[in-house]
N, C-alpha and C positions, 0 to 999 in steps of 0.2 A: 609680338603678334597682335597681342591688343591691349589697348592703354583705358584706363578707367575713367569713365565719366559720371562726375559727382552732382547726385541732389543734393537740394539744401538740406534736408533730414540726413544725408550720408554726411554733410560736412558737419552737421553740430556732432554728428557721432564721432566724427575723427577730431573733432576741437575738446571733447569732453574731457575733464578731466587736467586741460592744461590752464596757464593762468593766462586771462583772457589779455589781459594788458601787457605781456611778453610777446603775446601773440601779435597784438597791434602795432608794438614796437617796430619786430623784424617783418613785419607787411609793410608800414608805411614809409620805414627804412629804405627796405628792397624798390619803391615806390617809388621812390627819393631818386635813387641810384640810375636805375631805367630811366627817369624824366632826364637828368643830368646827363646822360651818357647818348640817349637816342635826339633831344634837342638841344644840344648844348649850347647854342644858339639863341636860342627861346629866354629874353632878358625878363618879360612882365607875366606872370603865371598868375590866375584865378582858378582856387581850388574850392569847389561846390560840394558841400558837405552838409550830409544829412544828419540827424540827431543817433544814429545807430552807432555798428561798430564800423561799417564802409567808413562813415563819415570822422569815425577814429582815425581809423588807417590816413583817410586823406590829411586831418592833422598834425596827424605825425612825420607825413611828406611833406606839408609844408615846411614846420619846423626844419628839416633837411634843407629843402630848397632855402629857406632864410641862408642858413648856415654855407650854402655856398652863393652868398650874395647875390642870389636872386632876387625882384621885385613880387613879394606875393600878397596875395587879396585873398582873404579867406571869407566867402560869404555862404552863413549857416541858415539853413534853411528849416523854416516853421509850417506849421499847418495852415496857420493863420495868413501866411506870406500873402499877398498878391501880385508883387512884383522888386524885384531886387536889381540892385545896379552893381551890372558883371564887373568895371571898368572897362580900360583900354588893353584886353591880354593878348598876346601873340602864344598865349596854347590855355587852355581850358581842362583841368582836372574835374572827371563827373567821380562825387565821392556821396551820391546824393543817398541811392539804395543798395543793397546788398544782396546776398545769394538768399535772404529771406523774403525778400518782395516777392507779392504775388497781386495777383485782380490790375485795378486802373489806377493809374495814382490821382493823389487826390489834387481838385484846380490850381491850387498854389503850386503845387508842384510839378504839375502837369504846364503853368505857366511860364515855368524856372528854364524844364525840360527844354521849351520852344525857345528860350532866350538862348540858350546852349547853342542848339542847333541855327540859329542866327545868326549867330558869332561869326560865322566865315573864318574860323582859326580852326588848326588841330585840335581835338581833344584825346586827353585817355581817361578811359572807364575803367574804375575800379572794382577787382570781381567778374562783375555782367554789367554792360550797360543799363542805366538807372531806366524802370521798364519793363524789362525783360523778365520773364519768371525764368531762374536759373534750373528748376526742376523741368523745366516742360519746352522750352523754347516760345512760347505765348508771348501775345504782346496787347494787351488791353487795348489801351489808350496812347498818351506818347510816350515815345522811346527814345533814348541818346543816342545820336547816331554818330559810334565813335572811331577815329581812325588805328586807336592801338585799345585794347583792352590787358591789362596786368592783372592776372587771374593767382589767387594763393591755394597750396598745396598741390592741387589737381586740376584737370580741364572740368567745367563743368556741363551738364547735359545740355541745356541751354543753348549754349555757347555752340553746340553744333545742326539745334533743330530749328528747321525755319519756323518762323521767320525772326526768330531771334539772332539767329546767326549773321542775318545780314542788317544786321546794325553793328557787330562787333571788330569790324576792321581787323585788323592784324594780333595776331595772339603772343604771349609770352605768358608762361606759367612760372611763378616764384616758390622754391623751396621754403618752407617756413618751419619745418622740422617736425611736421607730423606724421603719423603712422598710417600705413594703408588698411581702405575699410572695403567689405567686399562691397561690391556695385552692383545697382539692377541694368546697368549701361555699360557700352564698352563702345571706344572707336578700333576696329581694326586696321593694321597697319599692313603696308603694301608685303611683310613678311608670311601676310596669310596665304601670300603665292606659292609658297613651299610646300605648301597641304596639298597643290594639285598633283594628281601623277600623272607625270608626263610617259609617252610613250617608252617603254624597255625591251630590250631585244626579245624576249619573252613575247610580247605582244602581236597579236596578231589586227588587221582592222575591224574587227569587232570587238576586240576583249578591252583596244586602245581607248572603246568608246565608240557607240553605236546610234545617233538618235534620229529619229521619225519626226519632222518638221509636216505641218498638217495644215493648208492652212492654203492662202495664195489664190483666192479668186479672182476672175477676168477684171481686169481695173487696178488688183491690187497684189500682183505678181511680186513687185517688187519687196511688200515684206515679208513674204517666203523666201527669197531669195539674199535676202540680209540676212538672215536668222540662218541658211544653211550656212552659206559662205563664213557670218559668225565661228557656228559650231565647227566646220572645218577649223579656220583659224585658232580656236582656242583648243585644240591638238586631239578632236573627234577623230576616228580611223574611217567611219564609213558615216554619209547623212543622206537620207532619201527625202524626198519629199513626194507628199501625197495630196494631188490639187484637184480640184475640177477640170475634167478632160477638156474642156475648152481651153485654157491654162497652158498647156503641158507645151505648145509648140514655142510659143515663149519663155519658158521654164527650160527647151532644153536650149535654147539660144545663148540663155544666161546665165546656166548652172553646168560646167563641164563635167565637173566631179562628184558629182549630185546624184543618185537614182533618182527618177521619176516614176511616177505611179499614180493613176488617176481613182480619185477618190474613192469610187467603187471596191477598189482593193486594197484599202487601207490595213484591214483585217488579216493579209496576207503580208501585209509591209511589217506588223505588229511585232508578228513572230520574229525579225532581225535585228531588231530593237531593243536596244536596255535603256533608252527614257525618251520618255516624249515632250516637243514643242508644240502645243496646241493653240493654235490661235492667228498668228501672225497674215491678216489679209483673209479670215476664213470666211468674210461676213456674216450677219445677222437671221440669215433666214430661216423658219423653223426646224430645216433641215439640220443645219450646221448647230442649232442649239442642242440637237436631237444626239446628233453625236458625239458633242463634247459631252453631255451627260454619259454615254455611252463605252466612252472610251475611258470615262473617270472610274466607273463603277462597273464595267466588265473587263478593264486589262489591272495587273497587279505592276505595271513596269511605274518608277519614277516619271514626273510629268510636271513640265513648267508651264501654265497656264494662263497666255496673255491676250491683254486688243481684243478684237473681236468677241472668244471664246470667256470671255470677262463678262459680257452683254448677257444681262437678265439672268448671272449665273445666280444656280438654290446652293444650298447645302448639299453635300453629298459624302457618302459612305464609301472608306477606301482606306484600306492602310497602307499602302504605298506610300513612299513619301512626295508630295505636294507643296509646289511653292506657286502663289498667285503674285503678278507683277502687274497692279495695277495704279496709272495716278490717278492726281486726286479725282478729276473726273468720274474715272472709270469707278472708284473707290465710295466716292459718291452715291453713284446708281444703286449699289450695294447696299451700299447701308443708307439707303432710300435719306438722306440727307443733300444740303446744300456743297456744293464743291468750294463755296468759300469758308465753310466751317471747318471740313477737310482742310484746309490750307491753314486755318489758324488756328488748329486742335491735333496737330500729324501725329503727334505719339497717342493720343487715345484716340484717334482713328482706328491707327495701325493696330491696338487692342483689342478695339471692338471689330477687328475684322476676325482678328486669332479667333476670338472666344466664337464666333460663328461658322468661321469655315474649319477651324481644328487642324491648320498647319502651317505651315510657314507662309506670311505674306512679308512680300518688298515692296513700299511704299514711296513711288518714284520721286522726286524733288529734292531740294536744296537740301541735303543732310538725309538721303537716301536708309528708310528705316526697315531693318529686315529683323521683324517679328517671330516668336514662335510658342507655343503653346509650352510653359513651365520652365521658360529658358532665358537665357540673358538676352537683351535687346540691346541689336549691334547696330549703331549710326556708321553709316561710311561717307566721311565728304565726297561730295560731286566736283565738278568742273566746269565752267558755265560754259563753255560749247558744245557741249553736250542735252542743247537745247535746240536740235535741229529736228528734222525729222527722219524717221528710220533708226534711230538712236534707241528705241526702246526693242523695236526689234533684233537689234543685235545684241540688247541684254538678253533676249529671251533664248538666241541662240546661245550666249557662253554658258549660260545658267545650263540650258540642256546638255552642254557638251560635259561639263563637271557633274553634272547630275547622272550622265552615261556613265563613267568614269568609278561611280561606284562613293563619291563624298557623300557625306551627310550633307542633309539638305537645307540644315541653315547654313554652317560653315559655304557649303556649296554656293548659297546664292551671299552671303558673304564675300566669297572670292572672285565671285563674279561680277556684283560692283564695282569691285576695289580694281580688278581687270581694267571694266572697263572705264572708270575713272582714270588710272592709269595710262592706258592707252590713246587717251583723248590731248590728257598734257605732252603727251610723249611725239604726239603728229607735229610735223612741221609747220603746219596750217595755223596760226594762232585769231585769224580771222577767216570767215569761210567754209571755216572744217562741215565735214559732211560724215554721213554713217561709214560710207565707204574708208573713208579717212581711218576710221577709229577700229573697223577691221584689221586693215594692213601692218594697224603696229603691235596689235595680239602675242605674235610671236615672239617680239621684240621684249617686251613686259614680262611673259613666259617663261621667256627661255633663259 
């Protein structure tokens, strides 16, 4: 249900104690093995190796690679470097840096970097792509951009936070016989769908899951209307929404199984409700800021809080439990910062949002971070069509619908990603895909 992903401080913890050159051994052995067995093809190999233990490892692959008559170049890279001759290789081993790299590298090696990425060959990155901080997903300066990365013991955190992730091509994790250490990370696996409860004969449409969608003003119907249909889909018994009367004649067009309720009566919609979607098309106006405060700090039900009802939010008082779904943008505003910092800092974003609002935040992008106050920090991979729009609105719907449902609310917005990651790969659409798309295959995921 969920697999561990390692800092560099976690991996010296789990290497301690062993003997470092045994270690190196069966790494650059296993190394060896993968290169041979995924290019067997691959006759001239260049293995770029740093002065650490990465650059052990790659070594010790070469070594292997000689041993099965392959052509190999081993060039060792200095601080002093300015420039090194790759040869002629038809694949490129990056054995530059380690799961200890961290900041920019330094020009020599930052120059290596760019010859790598030159090459127009394969490479595999050993570890993490040489670059990448394997603790954080960060990326300074330059990065290897590699098509397979051979990672030892465990995945590490890195390797799933943008934008480190997308320099790591294809993954494969090598046993090297060490012991499990606990993680302040975790990827959740599509097992965490067993956690939802699905409807039981027991069940009636309210107790199945009950939620109040709020939100869907004139111009932006349709992401009220995602978000219900969502919560339907991800196995809600009853979903209202509550719009601005102007709203409603369009809302009942497009929402058959929907109650409707124009804003004025929300208060009344409250009372049927075991969690609320706030946000989705509510706009900006003082109004609408007026009562997303209002609805956070006078109802006690569960509340997923997106788009819109995100704009200019404060802090607020509430022990309900609370999950905010905001990207980086939106994340931004927040923490009254740049959205491009956001984008290449996500995991201390996603902290410094906990430590502010005091509950679970999901931190939308590549390597999808859902946060929470004293708790383990679960990355779930995304799916790159899942860059459309309306896409976030139907996270906000599954999230409420699991949140009716009575989960806890990290697991909840946990299972919620993974949902709807899930259900994106799962469409038939592999180009084109739209929100709608990623609805219809809910059940499918589900059930």
């Amino acid at each position: 249900m969920f697999e561990p992903l390692y800092t560099a401080d976690e991996m010296r913890a789990a290497e301690a104690g062993h003997d470092v050159k045994k270690l190196m051994q069966r790494a650059g052995r296993a190394l060896g093995e993968f290169i041979l067995e995924e290019y067997e093809e691959r006759k001239s190999i260049t293995v770029v190796c740093g002065p650490g233990n990465n650059g052990g490892d790659g070594q010790v692959a070469a070594r292997r690679l000689r041993q099965a008559q392959r052509e190999v170049l081993v060039v060792e890279s200095k601080p002093e470097d300015e420039e090194k001759h790759l040869g002629e290789p038809d694949l490129i081993v990056d054995a530059l840096f380690g799961t200890g790299f961290s900041g920019e590298p330094r020009p020599g090696a930052a120059r290596l970097i760019e010859q790598i990425n030159a090459a127009d060959v394969d490479v595999v990155a050993v570890d993490v792509p040489s670059g990448v901080d394997a603790s954080t997903g960060e990326v300074a300066g330059a990065v290897v951009d590699a098509n397979w990365t051979v990672t030892f013991h465990r995945e590490k955190v890195g390797l799933y936070v943008a934008p480190g992730t997308l320099s790591r091509g294809e993954l494969d994790v090598v046993d090297i016989g060490l012991e499990e250490q606990e993680t302040t990370y975790a990827r959740p696996t599509p097992e965490i769908l067993d956690l939802v409860p699905l409807r039981s004969p027991r069940d009636n449409k309210y107790t199945a899951g009950s939620v109040l969608v709020v939100g869907g003003s004139p111009g932006f119907t349709g992401a009220a209307c995602l978000a219900a249909r969502a919560a339907f889909r991800a196995d809600a018994g009853y979903v209202a929404v509550a719009a601005p009367r102007a709203s409603l004649p369009v809302l009942e067009q497009q929402l058959i199984e929907a109650v409707k309720r124009p804003l004025e009566e929300v208060w009344d919609a409250v009372g049927r409700a075991r969690a609320l979607a706030v946000g989705p098309g509510l706009g900006r106006s003082d109004g609408a800021k007026e009562l997303v405060r209002r609805l956070l700090e006078e109802t006690d039900l569960p509340a997923v809080v997106d788009a819109d009802a995100l704009f200019e939010l404060r802090p607020f008082t509430r022990d309900a439990p609370t999950v905010l779904t905001p990207h980086s943008a939106e994340l931004a505003r927040l923490l009254d910062v740049d959205a491009s910092w956001i984008d290449a800092h996500r995991l201390e974003a996603a902290h410094r949002a906990v430590e502010r609002f005091r509950c679970v935040v999901l931190l939308k992008g590549e390597g999808t971070i859902v946060a929470a106050p004293d708790e383990q920090t679960l990355i779930c991979p995304g799916f790159p069509s899942l860059a459309t729009a309306g896409t976030g609105d139907v996270l906000t719907g599954i999230v409420g619908s699991f949140l009716a449902k009575g989960m806890d609310a990290r697991l909840a917005t946990a299972a919620a990603a993974t949902a709807h990651a899930e259900a994106a790969a799962e469409a038939p659409q592999r180009a084109g895909l739209v929100a709608s798309d990623v609805i219809e295959m809910l059940p499918y995921v589900l059930g």
